[in-house]
C-alpha positions in Angstrom: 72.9 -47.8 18.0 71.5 -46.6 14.9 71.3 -49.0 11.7 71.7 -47.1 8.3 69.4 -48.9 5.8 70.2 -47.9 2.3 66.9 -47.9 -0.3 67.4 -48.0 -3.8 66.2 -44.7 -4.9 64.8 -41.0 -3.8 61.0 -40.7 -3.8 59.3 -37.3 -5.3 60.0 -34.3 -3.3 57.6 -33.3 -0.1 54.1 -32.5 0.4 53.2 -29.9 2.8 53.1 -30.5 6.5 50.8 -29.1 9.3 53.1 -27.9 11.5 51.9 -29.9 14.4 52.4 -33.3 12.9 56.0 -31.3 12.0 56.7 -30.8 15.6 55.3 -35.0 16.4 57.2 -36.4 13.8 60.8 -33.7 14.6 60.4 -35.3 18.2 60.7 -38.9 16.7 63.2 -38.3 14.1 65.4 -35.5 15.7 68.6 -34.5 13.4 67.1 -37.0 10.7 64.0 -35.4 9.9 64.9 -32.8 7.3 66.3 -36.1 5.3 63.2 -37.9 5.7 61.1 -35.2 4.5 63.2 -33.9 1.5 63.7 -37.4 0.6 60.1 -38.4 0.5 59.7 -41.0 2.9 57.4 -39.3 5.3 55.0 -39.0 2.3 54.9 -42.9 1.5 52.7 -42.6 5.2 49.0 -42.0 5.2 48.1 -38.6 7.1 44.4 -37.7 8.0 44.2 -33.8 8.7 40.2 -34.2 9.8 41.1 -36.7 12.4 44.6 -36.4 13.0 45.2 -39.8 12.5 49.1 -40.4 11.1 50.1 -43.9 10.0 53.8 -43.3 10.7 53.1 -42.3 14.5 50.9 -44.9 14.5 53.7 -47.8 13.6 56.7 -46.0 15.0 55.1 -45.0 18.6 51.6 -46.4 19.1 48.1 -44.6 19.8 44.9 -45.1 20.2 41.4 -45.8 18.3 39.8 -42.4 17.7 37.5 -41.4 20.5 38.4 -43.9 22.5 41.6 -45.4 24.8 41.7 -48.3 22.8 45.8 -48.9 22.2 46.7 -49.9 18.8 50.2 -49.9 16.7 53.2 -49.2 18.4 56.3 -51.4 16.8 58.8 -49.5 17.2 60.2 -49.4 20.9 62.6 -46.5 21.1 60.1 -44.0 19.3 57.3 -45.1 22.3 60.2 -43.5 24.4 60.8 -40.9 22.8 57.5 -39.7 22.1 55.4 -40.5 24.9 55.9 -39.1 28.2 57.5 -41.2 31.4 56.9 -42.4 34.8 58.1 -43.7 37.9 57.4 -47.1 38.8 56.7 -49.1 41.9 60.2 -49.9 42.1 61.2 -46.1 42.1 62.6 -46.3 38.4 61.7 -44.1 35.7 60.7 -45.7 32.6 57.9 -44.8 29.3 54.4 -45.9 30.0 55.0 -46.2 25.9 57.1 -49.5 26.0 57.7 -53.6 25.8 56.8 -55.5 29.1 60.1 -57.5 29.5 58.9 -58.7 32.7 56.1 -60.6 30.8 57.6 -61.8 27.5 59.2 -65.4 27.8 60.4 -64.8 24.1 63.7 -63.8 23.6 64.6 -61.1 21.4 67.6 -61.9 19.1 70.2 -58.5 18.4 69.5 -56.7 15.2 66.3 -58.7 14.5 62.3 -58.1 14.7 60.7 -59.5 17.9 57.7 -60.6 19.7 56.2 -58.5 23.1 53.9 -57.7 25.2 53.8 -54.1 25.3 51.5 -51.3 26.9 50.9 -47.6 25.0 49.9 -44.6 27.1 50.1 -47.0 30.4 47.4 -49.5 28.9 48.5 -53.2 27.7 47.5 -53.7 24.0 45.2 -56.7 23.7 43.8 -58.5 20.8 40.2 -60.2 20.4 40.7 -63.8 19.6 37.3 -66.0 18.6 37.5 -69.6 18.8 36.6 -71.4 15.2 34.4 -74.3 16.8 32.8 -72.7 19.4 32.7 -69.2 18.5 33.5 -67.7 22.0 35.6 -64.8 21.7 37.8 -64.0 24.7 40.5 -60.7 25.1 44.1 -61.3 25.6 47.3 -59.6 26.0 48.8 -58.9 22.4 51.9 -60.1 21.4 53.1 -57.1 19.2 55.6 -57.4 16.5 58.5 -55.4 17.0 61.1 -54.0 14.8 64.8 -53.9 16.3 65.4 -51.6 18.7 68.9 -50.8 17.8 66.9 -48.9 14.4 66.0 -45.8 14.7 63.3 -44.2 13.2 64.5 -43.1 10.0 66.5 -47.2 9.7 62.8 -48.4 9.9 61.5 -46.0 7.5 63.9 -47.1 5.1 63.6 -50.6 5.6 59.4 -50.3 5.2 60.6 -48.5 1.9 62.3 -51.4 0.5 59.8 -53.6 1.8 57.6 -51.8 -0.4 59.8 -51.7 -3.8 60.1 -55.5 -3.5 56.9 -56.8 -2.5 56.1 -60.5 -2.6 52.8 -60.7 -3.1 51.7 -58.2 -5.5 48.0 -59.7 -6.3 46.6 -59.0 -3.1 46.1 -55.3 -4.0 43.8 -56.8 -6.8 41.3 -58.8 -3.9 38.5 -57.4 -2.3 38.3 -54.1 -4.0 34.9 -52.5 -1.7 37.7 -52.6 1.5 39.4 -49.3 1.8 43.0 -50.8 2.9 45.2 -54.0 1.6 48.1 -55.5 2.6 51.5 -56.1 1.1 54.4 -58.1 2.3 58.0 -57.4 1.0 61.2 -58.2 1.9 64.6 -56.2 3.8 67.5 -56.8 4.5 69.1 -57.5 7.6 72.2 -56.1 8.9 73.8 -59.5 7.9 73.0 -58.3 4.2 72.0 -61.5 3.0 69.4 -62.4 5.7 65.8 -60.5 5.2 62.8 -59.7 7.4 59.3 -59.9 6.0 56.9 -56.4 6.7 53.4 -56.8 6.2 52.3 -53.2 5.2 48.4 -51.7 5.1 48.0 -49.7 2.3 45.3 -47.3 1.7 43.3 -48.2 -1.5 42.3 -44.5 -2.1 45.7 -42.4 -1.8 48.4 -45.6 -1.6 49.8 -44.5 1.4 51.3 -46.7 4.1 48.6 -46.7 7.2 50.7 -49.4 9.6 53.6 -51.5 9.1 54.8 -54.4 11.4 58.0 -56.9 10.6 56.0 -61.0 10.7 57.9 -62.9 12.7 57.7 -65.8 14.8 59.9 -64.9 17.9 62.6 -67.3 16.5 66.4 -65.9 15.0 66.4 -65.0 11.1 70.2 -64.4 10.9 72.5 -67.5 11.1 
């Protein structure tokens, strides 16, 4: 199911784009990318030609650290699918080694809201380095990755990032430590409710204000009533 999430106004027209990010991000939008990219929301997304790197693959499908196989992003589960290739698993069913691991999330995930997984990108479980504060021992555990609805599509998430961004909540923070190269925001969009609203907590590079990753903050609990 696709959700249609209207944003208050058109951005400035297109930059140019290499045609092989073209062809990366036509595979993840399909029929929708021609609107995305007249429309300006593929610019509001950092883009790195020296290194590839693309903040809206990044959020939507996942990838890893440069030079290495170290996962990272990914939270959006239909664009994994769509944009990473499949396999066959022990249990002889196909499925994209881009995806949530439902077999290991207790969490449930509520209809039509952001959730909370456990997830693997090209085959490999995301994990996150965790240091205690007393002792300092730092340990490596599976990632619970925040997760956008999965009945959005690309171009619903896109649009809901773009609200998030012309209502943030917590302007300020783009003031604070001004030697880092990104910042975070946090704004608000709605829900298909239309009165209930997820939180996004966007990184924003401090050079060219462009969107490098977004993820919707939630606590694996319902939002709508």
């Amino acid at each position: 199911m696709s959700i249609e999430v209207q944003a208050s106004a058109e951005l400035a027209p297109q930059e140019q784009i290499p045609a092989e990010r073209e062809a990366t991000l036509r595979t993840l939008l399909g029929a929708d990318y021609d609107y995305a990219r007249e429309s300006g929301l593929i610019d509001m997304f950092a883009y790195y030609p020296e290194t590839g790197e693309d903040g809206l693959v990044h959020l939507l499908a996942g990838d890893y650290e440069p030079g290495t196989t170290v996962p990272r992003g990914f939270h959006h589960a239909p664009s994994g699918a769509a944009l990473w290739p499949s396999m066959i698993g022990p249990d002889g069913q196909q499925r994209p080694i881009t995806r949530k691991l439902p077999e290991e999330n207790k969490q449930p995930a509520f209809p039509m809201e952001p959730s909370l997984s456990k997830v693997a990108i090209g085959g490999l479980k995301k994990t996150a380095v965790h240091t205690d504060k007393n002792t300092g021992e730092v340990r490596v555990a599976d990632s619970k990755n925040s997760m956008f609805p999965d009945e959005y599509d690309a171009l619903a998430v896109m649009q809901a990032i773009r609200i998030a961004r012309e209502h943030v909540i917590n302007p300020d923070t783009a003031q604070k430590n001004p030697e880092k190269p990104f910042y975070y925001l946090e704004g608000k969009a709605p829900l298909i409710d239309g009165k209930s609203h997820m939180t996004i907590r966007m990184g924003i590079d401090r050079k060219t204000d462009k969107i490098v990753t977004a993820f919707p903050k939630t606590n694996g609990k319902p939002i709508m009533g």
